[in-house]
C-alpha positions, 0 to 999 in steps of 0.5 A: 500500500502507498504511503502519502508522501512525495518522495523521501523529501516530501513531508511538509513540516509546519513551523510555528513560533517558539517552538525552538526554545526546548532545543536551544536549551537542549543544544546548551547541555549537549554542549557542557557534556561534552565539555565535561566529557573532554575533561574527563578524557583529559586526566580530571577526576571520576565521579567523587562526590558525584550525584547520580540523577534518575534513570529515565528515557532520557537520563542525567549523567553524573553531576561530578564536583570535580568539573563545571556543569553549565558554566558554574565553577567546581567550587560553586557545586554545592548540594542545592545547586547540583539538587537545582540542576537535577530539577531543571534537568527533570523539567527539561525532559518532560517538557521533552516528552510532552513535546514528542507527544505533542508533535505526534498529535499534531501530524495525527490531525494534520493527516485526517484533515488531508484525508478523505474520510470516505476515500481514506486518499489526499483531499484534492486541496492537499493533493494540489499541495503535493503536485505543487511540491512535485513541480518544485522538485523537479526545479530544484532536484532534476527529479523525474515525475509522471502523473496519472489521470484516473476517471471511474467511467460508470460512476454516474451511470450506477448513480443514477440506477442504484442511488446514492450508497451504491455510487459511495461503495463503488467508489470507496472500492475504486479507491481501495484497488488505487491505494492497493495497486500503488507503489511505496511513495506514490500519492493517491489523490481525489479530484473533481467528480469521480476522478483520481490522481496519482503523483509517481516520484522516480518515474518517466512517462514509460514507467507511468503507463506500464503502472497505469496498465496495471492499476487498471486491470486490479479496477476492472478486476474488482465488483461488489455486490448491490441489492443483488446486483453484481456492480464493476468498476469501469475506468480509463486513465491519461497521463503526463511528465510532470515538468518545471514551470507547469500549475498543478491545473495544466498537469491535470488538463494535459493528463485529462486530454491524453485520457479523452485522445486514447481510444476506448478500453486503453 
């Protein structure tokens, strides 16, 4: 099954005001440990009257009197400091873990609001967002991309002899044989009506129609069953390179004029 992502460059990652703080702090005590492991190396004591912190996902080394721990001198390390610096140090790494937890939330609702929750592929809107990102790379990178128009053919005419819930599940099974006929990377996208797209980082026009073969021999292969009704999907597909300078929509019209110009059953 794909996954939703252009290419492994792809994620789009949002960046919000003050969320550097933790790593500057974080930047800070990577630094004074590695000043104090220079010291060690450098013939400076053990761990004599060493305090041990708390075992934890992160951990605290050992806060040795023998040597400066963020900048405060061997003979300021008393007991309340070294105690001080245990508590901003237990602070620090959960205010870390909170912050882990947080990112992965966010990503969690950012996905389902990119995702069609009837379709479970890109809503157009973000889907344009990844084309976009696709036209950039091959700017920027010299990165071949193809693009594949995918139109379900039979979608209005099950529409208007079964309704409404037969048009769903036939095009819910649509985007299941898509998703399942994708490829590690591709982007399954919904367009207009009862079209797909797809975005194929890595492959030429050649590459793009062989796939495009076979996405549609698992569409016509797949049916269901309504009011004891055997239903099938029908589909046809155009495609088009995806190169510097192109709009998302003239990627999408190019690839829907090559579909209009393949001869029926293609």
């Amino acid at each position: 099954m794909a996954e939703d992502n252009v290419g492994p460059a792809a994620p789009i990652v949002s960046v919000r005001p003050g969320r550097n703080r933790l790593a500057e702090e974080d930047r800070e005590l990577q630094a004074a440990k590695r000043e104090r492991n220079k010291k060690h190396k450098g013939g400076h004591g053990g761990a004599q009257g060493g305090y041990e912190g708390h075992a934890g996902g992160y951990g605290h080394e050992v806060i040795d009197d023998n040597v400066s721990v963020l900048g405060i001198p061997k003979e300021e390390m008393t007991d309340n400091v070294r105690h001080a610096i245990e508590t901003l140090l237990d602070e620090i790494n959960h205010l870390r873990e909170e912050l882990v937890r947080a990112k992965g939330h966010e990503a969690y609702l950012e996905e389902q609001a990119e995702k069609d929750r009837m379709l479970h592929v890109m809503r157009r809107r973000a889907f344009m967002a990844r084309l976009a990102l696709a036209v950039r790379r091959v700017e920027e990178e010299d990165v071949e991309f193809a693009f594949l128009y995918i139109q379900i053919t039979n979608a209005a005419a099950v529409r208007s002899e079964f309704g409404h819930g037969a048009l769903e599940n036939l095009m819910m099974q649509a985007s299941a044989a898509l998703r399942e006929g994708a490829e590690a990377g591709d982007v399954v996208g919904s367009l207009e009506n009862f079209d797909f797209g797809l975005i194929l980082p890595g492959n030429t026009l050649q590459d793009g129609e062989r796939k495009a073969a076979r996405l549609m021999s698992v569409l016509r292969g797949r049916t269901l069953t309504w009011q004891g009704q055997t239903l099938g999907i029908e589909a046809r597909f155009g495609d088009a390179t995806i190169t510097a300078g192109d709009s998302g929509e003239e990627i999408i019209r190019h690839a829907k004029t090559n579909m209009e110009e393949r001869p029926e059953g293609a």
